[in-house]
N, C-alpha and C positions, 0 to 999 in steps of 0.2 A: 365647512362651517366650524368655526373655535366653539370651543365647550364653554360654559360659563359651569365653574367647578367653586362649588363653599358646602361649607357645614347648612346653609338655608334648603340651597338647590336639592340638598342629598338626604337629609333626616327624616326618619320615620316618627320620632316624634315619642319614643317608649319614654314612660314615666321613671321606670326601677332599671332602664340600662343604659350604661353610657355607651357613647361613639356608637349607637345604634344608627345605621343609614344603610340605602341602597343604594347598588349600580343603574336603579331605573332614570332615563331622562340623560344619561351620556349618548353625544352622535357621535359611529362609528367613521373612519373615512371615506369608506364609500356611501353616506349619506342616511344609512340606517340609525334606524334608535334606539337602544335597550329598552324593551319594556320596566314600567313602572308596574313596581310591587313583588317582584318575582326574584330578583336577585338580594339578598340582603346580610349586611354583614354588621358585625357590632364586639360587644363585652358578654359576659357571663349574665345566662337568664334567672340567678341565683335572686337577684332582687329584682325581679320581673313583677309588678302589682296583677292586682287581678285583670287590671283593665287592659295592661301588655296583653298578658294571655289571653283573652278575649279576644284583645286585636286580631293577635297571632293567628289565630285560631279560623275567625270568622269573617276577618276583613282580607286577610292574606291566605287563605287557607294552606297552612305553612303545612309541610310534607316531608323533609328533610334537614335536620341539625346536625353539624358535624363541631364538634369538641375538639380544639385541637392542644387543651392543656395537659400538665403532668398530670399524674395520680395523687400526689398531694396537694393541687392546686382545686381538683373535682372534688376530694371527699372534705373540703376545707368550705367550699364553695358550692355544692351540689345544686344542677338547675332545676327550675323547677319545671314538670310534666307539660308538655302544649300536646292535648287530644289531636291523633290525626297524624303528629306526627315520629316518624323515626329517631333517636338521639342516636348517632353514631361515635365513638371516643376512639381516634387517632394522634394520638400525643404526636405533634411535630417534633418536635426537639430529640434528637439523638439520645438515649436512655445512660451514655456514659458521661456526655457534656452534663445532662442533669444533673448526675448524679455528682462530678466533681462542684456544683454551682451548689447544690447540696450543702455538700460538706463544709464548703467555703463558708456558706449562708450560716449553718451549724455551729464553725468554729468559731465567729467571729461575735455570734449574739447575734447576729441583726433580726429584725423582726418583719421589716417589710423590705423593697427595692430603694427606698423613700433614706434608710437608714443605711442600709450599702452606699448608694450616693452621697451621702453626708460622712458617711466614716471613712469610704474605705476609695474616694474617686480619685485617690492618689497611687491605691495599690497598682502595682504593672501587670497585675492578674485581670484585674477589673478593667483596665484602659484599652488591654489586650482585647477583651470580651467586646467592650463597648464599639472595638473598632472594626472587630470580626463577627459583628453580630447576625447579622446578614448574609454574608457572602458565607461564613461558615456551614449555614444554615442551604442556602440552595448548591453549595457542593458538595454536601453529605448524604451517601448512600442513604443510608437508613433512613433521612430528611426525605428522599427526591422520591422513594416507595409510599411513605407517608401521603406525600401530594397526588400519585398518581392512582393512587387508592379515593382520593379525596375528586379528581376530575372525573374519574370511571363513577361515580357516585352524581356528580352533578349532569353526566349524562345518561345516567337510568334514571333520573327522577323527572319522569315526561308530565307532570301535574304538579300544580299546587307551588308554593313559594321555596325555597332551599335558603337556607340561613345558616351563616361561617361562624365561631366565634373562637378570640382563647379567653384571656384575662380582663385584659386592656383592651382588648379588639383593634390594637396597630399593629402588630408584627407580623407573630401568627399568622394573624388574621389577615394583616396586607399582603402578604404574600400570595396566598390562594388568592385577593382581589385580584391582584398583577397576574394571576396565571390567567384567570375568566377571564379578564380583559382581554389579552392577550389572544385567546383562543378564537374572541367576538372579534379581532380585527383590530382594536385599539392599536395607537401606537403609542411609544414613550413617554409624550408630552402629557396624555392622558391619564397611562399608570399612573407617573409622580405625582398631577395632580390630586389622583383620590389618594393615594398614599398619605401625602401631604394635608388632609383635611383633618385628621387624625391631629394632629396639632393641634387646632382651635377646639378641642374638646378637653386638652391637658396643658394649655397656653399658660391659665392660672398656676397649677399646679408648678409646671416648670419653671416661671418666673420668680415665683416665693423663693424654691429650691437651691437657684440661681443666684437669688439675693445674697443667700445664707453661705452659699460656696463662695462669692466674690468677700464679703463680708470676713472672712474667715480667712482669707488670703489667697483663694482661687484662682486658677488659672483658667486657659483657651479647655487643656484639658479636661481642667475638671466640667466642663461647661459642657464638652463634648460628650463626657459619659453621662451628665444628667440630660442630654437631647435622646440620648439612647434608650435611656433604661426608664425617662419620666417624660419624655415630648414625644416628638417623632425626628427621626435625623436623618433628615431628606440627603442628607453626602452617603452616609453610611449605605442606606437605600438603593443609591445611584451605584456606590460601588458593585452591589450584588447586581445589580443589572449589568454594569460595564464585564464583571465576571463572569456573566450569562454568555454574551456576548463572542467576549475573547475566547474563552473556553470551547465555547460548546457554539458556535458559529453563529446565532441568530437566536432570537428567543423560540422561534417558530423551530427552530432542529431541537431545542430544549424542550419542548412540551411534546413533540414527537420522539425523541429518541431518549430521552431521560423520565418523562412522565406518561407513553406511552397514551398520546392523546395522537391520534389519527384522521389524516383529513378528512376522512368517513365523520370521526367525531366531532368536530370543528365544524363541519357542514349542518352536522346534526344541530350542534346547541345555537349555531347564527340562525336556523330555520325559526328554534323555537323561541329564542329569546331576542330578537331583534326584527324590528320592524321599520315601516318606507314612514322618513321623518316627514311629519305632517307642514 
């Protein structure tokens, strides 16, 4: 059975956080269905209203956050407390890319991603990033410890909702969606899709951006690094997948021999978090 995959089918509906949605309501291909409520993934709970956390709290009885931003992006950003639950802080991104992204950010003024993109989407530093953004990210030691910290997490947490986040809630954040997925049986057509819904929550955003870069004498390139750093850039994406693949044989030898997810584990979370599609 084809997924029917959008930003309607998948949103929780939080007031103070974007790209907030779950994986409940995807069929697996052997006919099973993520449960609704229990998988949830988004942006920073920094502007979480009260009635999020309520939600969170009472409707989801959420049990598990895991933080996957820098330390300057948490103490800039700080989430705010959901009763009940664990916040766990696993910065994905390798601590030395940070830190040259840093300095870059540092030397240049920029203030936000918004303003790199506009300044600077011609540098060969930045093009380079926008194109390895990804695939740099799931070939990286220190990245692939990060996740597999992050799946040993999603299968000790046997109650309540588990919820992912970084900034934006697309990268970071998709990525750990692509592993769960991944884990629950999805195959490829299904990742890209949730990957890709990630878009229509920064569609706006990107298209302004976009205006302004053609406007200005823009190229494919520079178009390219604003899907990166301000959409979602379903190639870049595909690459790190197609990278999984060649690399490391199959997604499935990559969450057991890289992230250290076991078919013991695998068996575990399809038990708890999928069910016989009604």
């Amino acid at each position: 059975m084809m997924n029917k995959v959008n930003f309607q089918t998948q949103t929780i509906s939080l007031q103070g956080v974007i790209n907030a949605r779950e994986l409940g309501g995807y069929i697996m291909p052997d006919g099973r269905r993520i449960k609704k409520g229990m998988l949830l993934r988004g942006a920073t709970l920094h502007s979480a209203s009260d009635e999020d956390i309520s939600r969170l709290e009472q409707e989801f009885r959420l049990r598990t956050i895991v933080d996957f931003r820098m330390d300057v992006e948490r103490l800039r950003q700080p989430n705010r407390k959901v009763d009940g639950a664990d916040d766990f802080w696993l910065p994905a991104m390798d601590p030395k890319s940070t830190e040259e992204f840093n300095g870059f950010f540092t030397k240049g003024g920029f203030r936000s991603m918004e303003e790199i993109v506009l300044g600077a989407s011609k540098d060969p530093q930045v093009r380079k990033a926008a194109h390895e953004f990804y695939t740099s990210m799931v070939d990286n030691a220190y990245t692939q410890d990060i996740y597999a910290r992050f799946m040993k997490l999603l299968v000790n947490t046997d109650e309540g909702a588990f919820y992912w986040h970084c900034t934006q809630g697309k990268d970071r954040t998709g990525l750990g969606a692509a592993f769960i997925l991944a884990a629950l049986g999805a195959d490829r057509r299904l990742i890209l899709q949730d990957y890709h819904i990630s878009q229509e929550f920064y569609k706006e955003t990107f298209e302004r951006i976009a205006m302004q870069l053609l406007q200005n004498g823009g190229d494919e390139e520079d178009l390219y690094v604003a899907r990166t750093f301000i959409g979602a850039n379903l190639h870049c994406f595909e690459d790190a997948l197609d990278l999984i693949d060649r690399k490391y044989g199959s997604m499935k030898a990559y969450l057991m021999n890289r992230l250290g997810v076991s078919t013991q584990d695998m068996e575990c979370l399809r038990q708890r978090y999928l069910e016989q599609d009604a």
